[in-house]
C-alpha positions in Angstrom: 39.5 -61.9 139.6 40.3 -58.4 138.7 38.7 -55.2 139.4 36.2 -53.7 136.0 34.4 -51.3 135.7 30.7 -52.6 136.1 26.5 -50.8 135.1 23.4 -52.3 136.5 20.2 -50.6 137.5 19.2 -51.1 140.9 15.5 -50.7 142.4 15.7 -49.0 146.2 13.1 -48.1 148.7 13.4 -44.9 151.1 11.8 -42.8 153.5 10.8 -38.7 152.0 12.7 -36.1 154.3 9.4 -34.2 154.8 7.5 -37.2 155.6 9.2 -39.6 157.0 6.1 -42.3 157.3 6.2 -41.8 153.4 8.2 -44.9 151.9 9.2 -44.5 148.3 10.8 -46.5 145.5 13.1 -45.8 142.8 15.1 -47.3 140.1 18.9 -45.7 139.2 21.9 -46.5 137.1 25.1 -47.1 139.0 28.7 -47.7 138.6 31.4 -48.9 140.4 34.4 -50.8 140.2 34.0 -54.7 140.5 35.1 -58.4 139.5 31.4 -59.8 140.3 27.8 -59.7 140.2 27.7 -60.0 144.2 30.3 -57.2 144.5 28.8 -55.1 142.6 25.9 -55.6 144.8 27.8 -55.6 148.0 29.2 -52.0 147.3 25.7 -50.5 146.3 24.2 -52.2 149.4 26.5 -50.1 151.3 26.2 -47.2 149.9 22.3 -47.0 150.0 22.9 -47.9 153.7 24.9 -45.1 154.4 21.8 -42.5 153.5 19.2 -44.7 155.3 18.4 -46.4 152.1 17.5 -50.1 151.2 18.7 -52.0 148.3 15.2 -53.9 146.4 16.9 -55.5 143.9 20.0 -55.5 141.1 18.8 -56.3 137.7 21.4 -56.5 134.5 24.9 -56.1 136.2 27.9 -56.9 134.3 31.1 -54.9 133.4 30.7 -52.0 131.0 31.2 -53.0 127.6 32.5 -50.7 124.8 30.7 -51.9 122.3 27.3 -50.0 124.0 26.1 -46.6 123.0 25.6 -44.8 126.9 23.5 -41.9 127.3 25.2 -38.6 128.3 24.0 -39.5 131.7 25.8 -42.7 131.5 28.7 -41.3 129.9 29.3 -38.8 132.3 29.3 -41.5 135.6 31.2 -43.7 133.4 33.9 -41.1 133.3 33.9 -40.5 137.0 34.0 -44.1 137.8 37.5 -44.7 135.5 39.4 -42.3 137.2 38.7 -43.1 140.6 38.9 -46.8 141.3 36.7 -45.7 144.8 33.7 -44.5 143.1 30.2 -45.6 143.2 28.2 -43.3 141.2 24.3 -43.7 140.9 22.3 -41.6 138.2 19.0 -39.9 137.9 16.4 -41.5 140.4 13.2 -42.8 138.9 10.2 -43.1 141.4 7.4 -44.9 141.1 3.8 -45.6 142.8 3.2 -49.3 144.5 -0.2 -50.2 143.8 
């Protein structure tokens, strides 16, 4: 299988700085290289780990299409991603209350 360019939101969870008995979730963007859904996955489970994060889930993963219209966000990681066949690049995090 060969290497694309893959999106997918993914849901973590993660402790605050200032209060770390505070766990919190978010949702990002993030894009990476990959030739499959579990790659993709395997590669954001990694890098989460590496700041003490945890992956929650992967929801709508599947190489970058150019037939999409990206926000200037999107865009922007997009770029970054192409020319470096290393990157993972996550966007803007989204938290969220648990009820």
């Amino acid at each position: 299988m060969s290497l694309e360019v893959w999106i997918g939101t993914i849901e973590i969870s993660y402790f605050e700085g200032e209060k770390p008995e505070i766990r919190k979730y978010a949702f990002t963007v993030v894009t990476t290289w990959a030739s499959n859904t579990e790659e993709f996955t395997q590669k954001c489970k990694r890098m989460l780990e590496s700041y003490g994060w945890h992956l929650l889930g992967v929801e709508r993963a599947n190489p970058v299409s150019a037939l999409h219209d990206f926000s200037e966000e999107v865009t922007d990681m997009l770029e970054k991603t192409t020319s470096n066949p290393n990157a993972i690049i996550y966007g803007t995090f989204y938290t969220y209350p648990v009820m």
